[in-house]
N, C-alpha and C positions, 0 to 999 in steps of 0.2 A: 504494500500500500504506500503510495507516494504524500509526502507533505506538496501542500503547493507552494509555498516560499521558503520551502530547503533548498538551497544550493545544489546540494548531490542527486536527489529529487532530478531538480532541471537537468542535469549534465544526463543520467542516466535515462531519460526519458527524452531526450536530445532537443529541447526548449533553450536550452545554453549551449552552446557551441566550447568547446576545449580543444586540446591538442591529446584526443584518445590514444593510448600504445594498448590497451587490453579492452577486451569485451568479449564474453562470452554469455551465456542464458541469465547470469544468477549476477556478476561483476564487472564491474569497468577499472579502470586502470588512465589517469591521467597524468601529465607535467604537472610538479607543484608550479604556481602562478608565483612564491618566493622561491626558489630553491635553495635549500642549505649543504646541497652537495654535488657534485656535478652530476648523479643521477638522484635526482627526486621527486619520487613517481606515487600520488595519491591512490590507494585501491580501496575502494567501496563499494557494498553490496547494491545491488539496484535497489533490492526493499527498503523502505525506510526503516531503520532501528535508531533511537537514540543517540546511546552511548552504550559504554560495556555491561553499565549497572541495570540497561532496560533488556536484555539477552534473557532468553527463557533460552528450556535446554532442548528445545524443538528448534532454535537458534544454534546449535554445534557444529553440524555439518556446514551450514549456509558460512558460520566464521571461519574455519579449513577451511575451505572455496578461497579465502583471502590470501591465506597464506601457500597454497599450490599456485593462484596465478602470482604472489609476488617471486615465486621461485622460477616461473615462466619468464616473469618481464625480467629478472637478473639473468637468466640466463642469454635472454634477447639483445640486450643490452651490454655484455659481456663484462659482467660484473661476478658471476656466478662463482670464479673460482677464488675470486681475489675477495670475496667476502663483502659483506651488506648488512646494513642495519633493519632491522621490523620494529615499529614503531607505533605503539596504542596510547591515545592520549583521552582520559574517560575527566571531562568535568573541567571547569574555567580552571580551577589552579592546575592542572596538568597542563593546560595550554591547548585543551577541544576549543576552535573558535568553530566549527559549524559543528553545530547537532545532529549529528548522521553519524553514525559510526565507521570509522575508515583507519587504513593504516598506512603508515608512510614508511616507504621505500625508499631506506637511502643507504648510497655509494658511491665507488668512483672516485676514494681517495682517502686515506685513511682517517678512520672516525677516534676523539677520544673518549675519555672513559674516565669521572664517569660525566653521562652526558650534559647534566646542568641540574 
């Protein structure tokens, strides 16, 4: 079920236009609009979910989905062997600015630790 003024919402349902690397039945896969690395690629499920804390467990399989296509776009991308960050940010002090739940894929140049 889509929100109508979520951001991820529009991109997945293609009312907002992005620079897509992944899409399959369930997930998209875009360029962060900042990037923090020189690969930084947003993955979000088409459904709308909050955040991590709104996830039932009928939600399991659909969040796997996230993390198989973020191992497709690294390897796309050719980040796969030289290693990449997976990235879940649940709620404002984590640093969720949309409400949709999504994960960030970053690489492409060595990340520290720990992250901030």
């Amino acid at each position: 079920m889509a929100e109508d003024n979520c951001l991820f919402c529009g991109i997945a349902s293609g009312r907002i236009k992005t620079s897509m690397v992944y899409e399959d039945d369930d997930v998209i896969g875009f360029d962060d609009i900042r990037p923090q690395a020189p690969v930084h690629v947003v993955i979000a499920p088409k459904r709308h979910i909050g955040m991590v804390s709104d996830l039932k467990e009928s939600d399991a399989e659909l969040v796997g989905r996230l993390s198989v296509a973020a191992k497709k776009i690294a390897e796309a991308r050719g980040i796969a062997g030289s290693g990449y960050r997976l990235v879940i940010n649940c709620g404002k002090d984590a640093g969720q600015e949309v409400r949709h739940i999504h994960m960030h894929l970053l690489g492409g140049r060595k990340l520290a630790w720990p992250p901030g």
